[in-house]
C-alpha positions as CSV (number, residue, x, y, z in Angstrom):
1,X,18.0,-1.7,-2.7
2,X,15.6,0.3,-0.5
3,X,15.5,4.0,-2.1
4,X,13.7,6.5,-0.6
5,X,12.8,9.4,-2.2
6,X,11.4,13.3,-1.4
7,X,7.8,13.5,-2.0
8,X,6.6,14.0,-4.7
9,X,2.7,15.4,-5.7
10,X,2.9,13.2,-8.9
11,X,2.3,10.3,-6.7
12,X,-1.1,11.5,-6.0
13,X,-1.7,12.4,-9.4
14,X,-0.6,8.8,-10.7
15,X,-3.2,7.2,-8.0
16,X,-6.0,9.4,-9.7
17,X,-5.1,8.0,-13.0
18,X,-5.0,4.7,-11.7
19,X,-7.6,4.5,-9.5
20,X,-10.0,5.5,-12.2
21,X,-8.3,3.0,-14.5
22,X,-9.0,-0.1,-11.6
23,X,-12.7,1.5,-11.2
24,X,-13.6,0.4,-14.3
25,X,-11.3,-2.7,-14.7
26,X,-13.1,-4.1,-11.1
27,X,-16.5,-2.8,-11.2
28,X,-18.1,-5.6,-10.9
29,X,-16.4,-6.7,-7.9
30,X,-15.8,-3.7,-6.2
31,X,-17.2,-2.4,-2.7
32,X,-15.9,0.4,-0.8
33,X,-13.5,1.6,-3.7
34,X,-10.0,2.0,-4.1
35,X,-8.0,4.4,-1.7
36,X,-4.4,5.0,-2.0
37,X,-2.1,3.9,0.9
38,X,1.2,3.6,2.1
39,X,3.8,6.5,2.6
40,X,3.1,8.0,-0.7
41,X,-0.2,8.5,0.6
42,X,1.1,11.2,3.2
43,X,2.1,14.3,2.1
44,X,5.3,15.8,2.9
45,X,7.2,12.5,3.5
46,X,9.6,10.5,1.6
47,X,9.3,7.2,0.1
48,X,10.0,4.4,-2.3
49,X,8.6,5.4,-5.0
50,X,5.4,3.1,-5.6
51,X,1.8,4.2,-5.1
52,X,0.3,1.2,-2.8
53,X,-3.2,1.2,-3.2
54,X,-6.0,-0.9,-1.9
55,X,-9.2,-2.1,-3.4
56,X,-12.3,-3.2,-1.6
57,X,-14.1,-6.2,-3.2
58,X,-17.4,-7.8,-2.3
59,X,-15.7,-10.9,-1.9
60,X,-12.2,-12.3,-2.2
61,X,-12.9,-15.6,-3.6
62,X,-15.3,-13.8,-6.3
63,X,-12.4,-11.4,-7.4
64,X,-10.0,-13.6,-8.6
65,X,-12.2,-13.4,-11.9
66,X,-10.8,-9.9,-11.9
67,X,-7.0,-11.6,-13.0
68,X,-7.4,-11.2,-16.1
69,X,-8.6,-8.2,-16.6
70,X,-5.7,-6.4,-14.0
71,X,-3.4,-8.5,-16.4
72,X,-4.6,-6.8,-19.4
73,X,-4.1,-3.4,-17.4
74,X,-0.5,-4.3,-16.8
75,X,-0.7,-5.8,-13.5
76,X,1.2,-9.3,-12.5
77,X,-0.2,-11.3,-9.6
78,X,2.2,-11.7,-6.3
79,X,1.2,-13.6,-3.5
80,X,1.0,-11.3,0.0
81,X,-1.3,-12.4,2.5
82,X,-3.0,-14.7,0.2
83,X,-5.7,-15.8,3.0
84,X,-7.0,-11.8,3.2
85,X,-5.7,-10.6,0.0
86,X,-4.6,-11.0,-3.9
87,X,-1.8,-8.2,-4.8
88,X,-0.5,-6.9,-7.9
89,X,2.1,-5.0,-9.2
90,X,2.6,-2.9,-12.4
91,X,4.5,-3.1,-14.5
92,X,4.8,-6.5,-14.2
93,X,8.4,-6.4,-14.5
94,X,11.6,-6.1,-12.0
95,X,10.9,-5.1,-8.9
96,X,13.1,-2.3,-9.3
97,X,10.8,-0.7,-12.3
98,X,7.1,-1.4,-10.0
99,X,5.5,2.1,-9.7
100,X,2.1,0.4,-8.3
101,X,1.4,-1.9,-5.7
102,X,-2.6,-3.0,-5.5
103,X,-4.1,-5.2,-2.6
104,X,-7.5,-6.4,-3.1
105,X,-9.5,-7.1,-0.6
106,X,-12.6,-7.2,1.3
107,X,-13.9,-3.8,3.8
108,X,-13.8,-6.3,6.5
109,X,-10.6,-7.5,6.3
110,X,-7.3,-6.5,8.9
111,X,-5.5,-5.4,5.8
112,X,-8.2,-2.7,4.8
113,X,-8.3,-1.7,8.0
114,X,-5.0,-1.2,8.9
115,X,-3.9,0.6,6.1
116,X,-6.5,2.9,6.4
117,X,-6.2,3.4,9.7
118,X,-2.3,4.1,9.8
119,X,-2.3,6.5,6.7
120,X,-5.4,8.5,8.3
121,X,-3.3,8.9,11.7
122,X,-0.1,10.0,9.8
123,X,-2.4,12.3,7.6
124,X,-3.6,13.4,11.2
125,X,-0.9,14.0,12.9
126,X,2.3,15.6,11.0
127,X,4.6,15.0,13.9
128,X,3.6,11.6,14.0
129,X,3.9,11.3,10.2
130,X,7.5,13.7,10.7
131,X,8.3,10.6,13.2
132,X,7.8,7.7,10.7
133,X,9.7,9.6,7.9
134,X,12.8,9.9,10.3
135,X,12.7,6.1,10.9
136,X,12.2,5.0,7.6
137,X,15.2,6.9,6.3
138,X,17.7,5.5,9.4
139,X,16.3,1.6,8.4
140,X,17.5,2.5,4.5
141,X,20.5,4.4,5.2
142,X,21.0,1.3,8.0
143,X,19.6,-1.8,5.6
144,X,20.5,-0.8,2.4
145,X,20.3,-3.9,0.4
146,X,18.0,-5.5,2.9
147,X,14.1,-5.1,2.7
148,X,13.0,-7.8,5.0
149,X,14.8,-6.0,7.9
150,X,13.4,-2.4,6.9
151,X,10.2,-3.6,6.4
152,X,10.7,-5.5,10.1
153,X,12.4,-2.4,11.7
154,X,8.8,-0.3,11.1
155,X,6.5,-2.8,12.8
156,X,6.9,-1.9,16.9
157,X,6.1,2.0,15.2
158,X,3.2,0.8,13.0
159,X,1.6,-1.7,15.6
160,X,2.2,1.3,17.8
161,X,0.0,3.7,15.7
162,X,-2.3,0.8,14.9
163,X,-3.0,0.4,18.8
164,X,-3.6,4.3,19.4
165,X,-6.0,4.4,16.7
166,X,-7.8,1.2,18.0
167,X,-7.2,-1.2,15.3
168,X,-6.2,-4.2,16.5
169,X,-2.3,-5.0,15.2
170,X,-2.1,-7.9,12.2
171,X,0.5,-6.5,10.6
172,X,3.2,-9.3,9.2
């Protein structure tokens, strides 16, 4: 079930816990550090609840060393993007229970770039950011029970954002 919910500042608050956590869990592999993404990374909007973050390792091949310490931390290892990225969730139970979503992956890659660049723009922009709220909450009141379509329903806007802010579109 896609529930969307009013921000909420404790979002940002839960990132700042956690990203300090994940600096010290991926030191070693870390480069360009971990930023916090997605929409509860833009104030004001609503959301699923689940802080998305992104880490930037030196190398993605090098940083699956770092799966055993995130499974210590509480993180289970998901497949997404696998060629550019290892994600993880926490706590590594039901989906419905996940409160954090991390990517990691190198500076270089589309993903970084991508989710950088879209939360910047809607950061930027509140209209833009007002825009992406409205559609999110027509695809969950519209797909209920159906993420792959609300997930597919945001791409044309996201690729559209992408585009204005120059990043080349990836997305998938």
């Amino acid at each position: 079930m896609i529930a969307l919910v009013p921000y909420d500042l404790e979002w940002t608050r839960r990132f700042e816990s956690e990203r300090a956590l994940l600096e010290r869990v991926l030191a070693p592999w870390l480069e360009g550090g971990v930023e916090h993404v997605g929409s509860t990374a833009i104030p004001g909007i609503a959301a699923k609840p689940i802080v998305d973050m992104v880490a930037g390792v030196h190398d993605l091949e090098e940083a699956r060393a770092a799966f055993e310490p995130l499974h210590e931390a509480g993180y289970l290892d998901e497949p997404h993007r696998p060629e550019i990225a290892h994600h993880f969730a926490k706590p590594a139970l039901e989906l419905d229970a996940r409160t954090l979503n991390l990517h990691l992956t190198e500076p270089s890659s589309s993903l970084w770039r991508e989710r950088l660049a879209f939360r910047d723009a809607l950061r930027a922009d509140p209209a833009l950011a007002a825009e992406y709220e409205a559609l999110k909450l027509r695809l969950a009141h519209r797909h209920t029970g159906d993420v792959r379509t609300y997930t597919d329903g945001k791409r044309e806007f996201v690729r559209r954002v992408l585009v204005a802010a120059g990043v080349e579109f990836s997305w998938r």
